[in-house]
Every structure is written in structure tokens, then in C-alpha cells.
N, C-alpha and C positions, 0 to 999 in steps of 0.2 A: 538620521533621526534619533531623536533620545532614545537609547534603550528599553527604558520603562516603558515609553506610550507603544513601543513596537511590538514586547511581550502582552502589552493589553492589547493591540488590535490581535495578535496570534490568538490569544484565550478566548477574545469574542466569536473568533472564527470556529474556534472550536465550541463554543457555547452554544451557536447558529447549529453546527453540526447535531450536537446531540440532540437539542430541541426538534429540527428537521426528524428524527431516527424514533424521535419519542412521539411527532405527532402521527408517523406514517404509520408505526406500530397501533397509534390507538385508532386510526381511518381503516390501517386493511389488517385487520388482526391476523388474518389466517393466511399473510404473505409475512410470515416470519424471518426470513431471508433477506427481504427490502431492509427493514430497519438497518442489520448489521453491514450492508453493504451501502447505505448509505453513509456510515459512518466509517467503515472501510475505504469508499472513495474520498470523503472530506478530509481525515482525517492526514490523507495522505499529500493536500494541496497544500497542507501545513508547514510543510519542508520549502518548497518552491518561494509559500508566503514570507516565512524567515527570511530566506538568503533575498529577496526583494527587499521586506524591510533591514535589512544588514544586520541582523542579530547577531552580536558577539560568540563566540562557541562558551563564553564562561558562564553564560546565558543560554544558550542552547542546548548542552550540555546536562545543566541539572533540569531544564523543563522538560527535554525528551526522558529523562531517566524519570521523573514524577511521574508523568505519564504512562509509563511504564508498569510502573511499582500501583498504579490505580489500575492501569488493567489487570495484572496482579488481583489485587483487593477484588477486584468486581467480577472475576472470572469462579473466586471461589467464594462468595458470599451471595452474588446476582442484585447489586445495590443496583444499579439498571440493566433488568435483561432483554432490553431492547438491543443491545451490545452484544450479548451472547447469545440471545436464546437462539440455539440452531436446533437442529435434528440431528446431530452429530456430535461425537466428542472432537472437541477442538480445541487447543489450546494457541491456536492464531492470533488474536487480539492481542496477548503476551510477545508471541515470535515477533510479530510487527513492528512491535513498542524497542523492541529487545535488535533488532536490525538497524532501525532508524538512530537509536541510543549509541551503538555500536559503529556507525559511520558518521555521526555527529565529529564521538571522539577522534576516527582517525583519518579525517579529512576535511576538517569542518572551519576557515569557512573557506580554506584555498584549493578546494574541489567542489566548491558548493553546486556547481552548475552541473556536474557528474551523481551527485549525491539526488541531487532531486530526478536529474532523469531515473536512476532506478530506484528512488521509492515512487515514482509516477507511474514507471513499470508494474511496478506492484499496488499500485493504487486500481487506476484505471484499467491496465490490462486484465489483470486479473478478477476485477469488479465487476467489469463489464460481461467478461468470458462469465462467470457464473448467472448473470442475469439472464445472458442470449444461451447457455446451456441450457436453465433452467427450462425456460419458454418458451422454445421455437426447438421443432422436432427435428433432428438427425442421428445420424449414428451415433450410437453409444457404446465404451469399451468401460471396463472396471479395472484399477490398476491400485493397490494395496490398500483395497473397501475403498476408494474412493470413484465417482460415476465420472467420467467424462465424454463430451460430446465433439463431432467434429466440428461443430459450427462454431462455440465454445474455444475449440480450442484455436478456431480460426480468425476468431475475434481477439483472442489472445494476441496471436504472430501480431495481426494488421493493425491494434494499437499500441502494441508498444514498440514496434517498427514509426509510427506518426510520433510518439513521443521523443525516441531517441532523435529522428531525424530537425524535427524543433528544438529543442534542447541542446544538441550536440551538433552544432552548427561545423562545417569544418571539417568532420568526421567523414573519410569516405563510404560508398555506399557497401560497399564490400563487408566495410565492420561493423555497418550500422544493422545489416543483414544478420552477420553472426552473431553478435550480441541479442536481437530482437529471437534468434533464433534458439537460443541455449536459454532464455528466460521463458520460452513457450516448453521446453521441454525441462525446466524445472519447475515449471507450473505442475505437470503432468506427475512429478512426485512429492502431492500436497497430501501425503499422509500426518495427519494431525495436527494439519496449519503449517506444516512447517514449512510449507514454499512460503512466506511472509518473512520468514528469513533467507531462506538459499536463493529467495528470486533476485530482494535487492541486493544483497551480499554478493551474490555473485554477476548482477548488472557491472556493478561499481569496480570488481577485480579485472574483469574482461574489459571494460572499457578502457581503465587505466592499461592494461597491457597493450591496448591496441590504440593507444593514442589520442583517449578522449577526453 
């Protein structure tokens, strides 16, 4: 596929995304969490979408790093804080941009199938765990100001175990295991976002190690 139209369907997708983010925020105002996690999980299908449309890395490359450099922008200015506005200081939407930018460059596009399982890791597992933390009651422990829940966290393990096992076709289940397993307990030290970096960063190290 031409280049160009492949970076214009990515942009659309993310266009959809924020509009989605921006209308939930203006329907459920006082579920301030939805918006950002709506744009937490889309933004993260963006990866998967590239290496599908075959985006170039000379292409992929400076659009994850823009993307970047806006969350940047919008993290300290609040040009949409449907994006940030949380109840916490976070600088996540940055870690994110900053992860994704970082494994573009160094495996991008002849790991792409690795690359996307751990930002989907990080997309949806960790999307998801905050949504079912949020709103469905279980035990709950605090680990460096941050709230986590068992169900949360076990929503964590069981999708991003269904991601790697999709994605990483091949993979025995032994590794698929460890890996699903060290990205739940890198969730667990999401002090100031910063699992949006250690979770894909360190999907993508272990899986290479073990063969993915």
C-alpha cells in the first residue's frame, strides 16, 4: 500500500480515537477515567494497525516521535484534557508515546509482530485492569500511592496472556506464561505512569530473549 494513504488511514484511526474520548467525556462527565482510557486502549491498536498497513519505520518513526512530542505539548498545557485529565499526577500519556517511539526505532519493521504484542500488552491489559479495578469490588493493596485491586490485577495476567498467545503464534506456552507474567507485575509498579514504559519495554526484551 502507498505510504501516504497508509499514514492517512493511521491518523484517521487516531482522529476516531480522540473524538470517541472527547465525546465520552462530554456524555459521562464525572467518569473522568473513561475518556483517558479510551484513548489509552485506541491509541495503542495503532501499532498493530501500522505493521498491517506496512508502514515504513522512516514513516513510523517520526509519526510515533510527533506523537510523542503532542503528548508532551498537551500534558502541560491541557490542549485536550480529555487525554489527561485524571485524579492523579501522571505523566503516562508521555511514558507511552516515549516506549512505543523507542521500539519503533529498534525493531521496527522486522519485530513488528513482537512490537505490537507488547504495546497491546500495554494497551488493553492494562486498560482494561483499570476499568475492572475501578468498578467491580475486590481486594485492594497500595503500592508507591498507587491503588491496586485483585481483580484488576487479574484482568491484567488474563489479557495480556490472550494477546501474547494471538500475536505470538509459535511461542510455547511456558514463555507465553512468563512474559504475560512479569508485564502484570510491572503493571503493579505504575508509579507515575511509568508502567507505559517498563510494561512494553520490557514485553518486547523478554520475548526476544525467549524466542518471540
Amino acid at each position: 500500500m502507498n505510504p501516504g494513504l497508509s499514514l492517512l488511514l493511521a491518523g484517521l484511526w487516531l482522529a476516531v480515537v480522540l473524538a470517541g474520548a472527547l465525546g465520552a467525556r462530554r456524555l459521562w462527565p464525572q467518569q473522568r477515567e473513561l475518556s483517558r482510557k479510551i484513548v489509552h486502549i485506541g491509541a495503542g491498536f495503532t501499532v498493530p494497525l501500522a505493521w498491517w498497513l506496512e508502514i515504513p519505520r522512516q514513516f513510523a518513526l517520526p509519526a510515533a516521535a510527533l506523537a510523542t512530542l503532542f503528548a508532551l505539548v498537551n500534558h502541560r498545557s491541557q490542549l485536550l484534557p480529555a487525554v489527561e485529565d485524571v485524579d492523579r499526577r501522571s505523566a503516562g500519556t508521555i511514558a507511552y508515546g516515549v516506549s512505543i517511539t523507542l521500539l519503533i526505532a529498534l525493531g521496527w519493521p522486522q519485530q513488528a509482530q513482537l512490537i505490537s504484542a507488547a504495546v497491546l500488552v500495554m494497551a488493553l491489559g492494562d486498560g482494561i485492569a483499570g476499568l475492572v479495578g475501578a468498578n467491580l469490588p475486590s481486594q485492594r493493596w497500595r503500592l508507591f500511592g498507587q491503588t491496586k485491586s485483585l481483580l484488576g490485577t487479574a484482568a491484567m495476567a488474563m489479557v495480556s496472556l490472550l494477546v501474547l498467545a494471538s500475536l505470538l503464534r509459535g511461542v510455547p506456552w511456558p514463555a507465553l506464561l512468563a512474559i504475560a507474567g512479569a508485564a502484570t507485575a510491572l503493571e503493579q509498579l505504575s508509579w507515575g505512569g511509568l508502567d507505559n514504559l517498563s510494561v512494553p519495554l520490557g514485553v518486547a526484551l523478554l520475548g526476544f530473549k525467549l524466542g518471540a
